[in-house]
Each structure stands twice: as C-alpha cells, then as structure tokens.
C-alpha positions in Angstrom: 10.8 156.5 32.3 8.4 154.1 33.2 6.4 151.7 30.7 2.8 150.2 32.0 1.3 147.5 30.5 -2.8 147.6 30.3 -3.4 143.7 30.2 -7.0 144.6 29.3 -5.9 145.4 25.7 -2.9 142.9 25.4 -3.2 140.5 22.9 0.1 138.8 24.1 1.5 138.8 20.0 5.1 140.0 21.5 6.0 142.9 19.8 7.3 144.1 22.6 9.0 140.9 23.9 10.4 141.0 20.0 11.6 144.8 20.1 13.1 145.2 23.6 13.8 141.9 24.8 15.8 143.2 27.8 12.6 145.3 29.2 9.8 143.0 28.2 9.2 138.8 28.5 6.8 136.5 29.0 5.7 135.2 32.4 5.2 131.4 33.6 1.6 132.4 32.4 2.1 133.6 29.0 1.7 137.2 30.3 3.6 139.8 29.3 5.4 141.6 32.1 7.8 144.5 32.2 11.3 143.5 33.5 11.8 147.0 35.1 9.9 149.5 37.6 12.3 152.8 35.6 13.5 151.4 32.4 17.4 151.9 31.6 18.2 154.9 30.2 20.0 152.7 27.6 16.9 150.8 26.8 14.6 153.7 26.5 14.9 153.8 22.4 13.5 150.2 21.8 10.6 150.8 24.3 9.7 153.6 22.9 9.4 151.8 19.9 7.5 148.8 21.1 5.1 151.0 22.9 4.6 152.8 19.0 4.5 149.6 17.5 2.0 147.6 19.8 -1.3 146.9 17.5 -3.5 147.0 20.7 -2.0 150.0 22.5 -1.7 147.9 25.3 1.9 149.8 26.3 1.7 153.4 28.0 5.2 155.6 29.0 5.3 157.6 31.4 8.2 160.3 31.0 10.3 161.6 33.7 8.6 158.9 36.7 
C-alpha cells in the first residue's frame, strides 16, 4: 500500500505524525512527508488509521500499489 499526502488540504496538526510515527514526520520545513514509497506491511494498521482520522482528508491509500 501506498499513502499520498495532498499538501493542498494539510493543515500540518500531526495526526498522522501522532498515530504512525514510523510512516509519517515532519520535514526541515514543518511539512509533513511520508517516510515510505510502499508502507510496511507491519505499519499498515496505524496508517490506515491516520488516513481515517485526518480532519482535512489530506491523506489518500492506495491499496495493492
């Protein structure tokens, strides 16, 4: 799986930096970037979650990339 971030709708709050640390951080810029091209299977389950959880919808997966 794959996970894109659409910076256009990022707030940069960190729910995703906050859920899945290991997949998501914060850049030198106070972006958030995506640690990753395919996410760890093991890793999968908290992205998921961060993608449902992001109030701007700012995080899309992309199943089976």
């Amino acid at each position: 799986m794959r996970v894109i971030i659409r910076p256009e709708r990022c707030n940069k709050c960190g729910v995703c930096v906050s859920y899945c640390p290991d997949a998501f951080r914060f850049d030198r810029t106070g972006e958030v970037t995506v640690r990753y091209w395919e996410i760890p299977v093991g890793l999968e389950l908290e992205c998921n979650k961060a993608t449902q959880l992001c109030p701007k919808e700012a995080l899309e997966v992309i199943s089976g990339a």
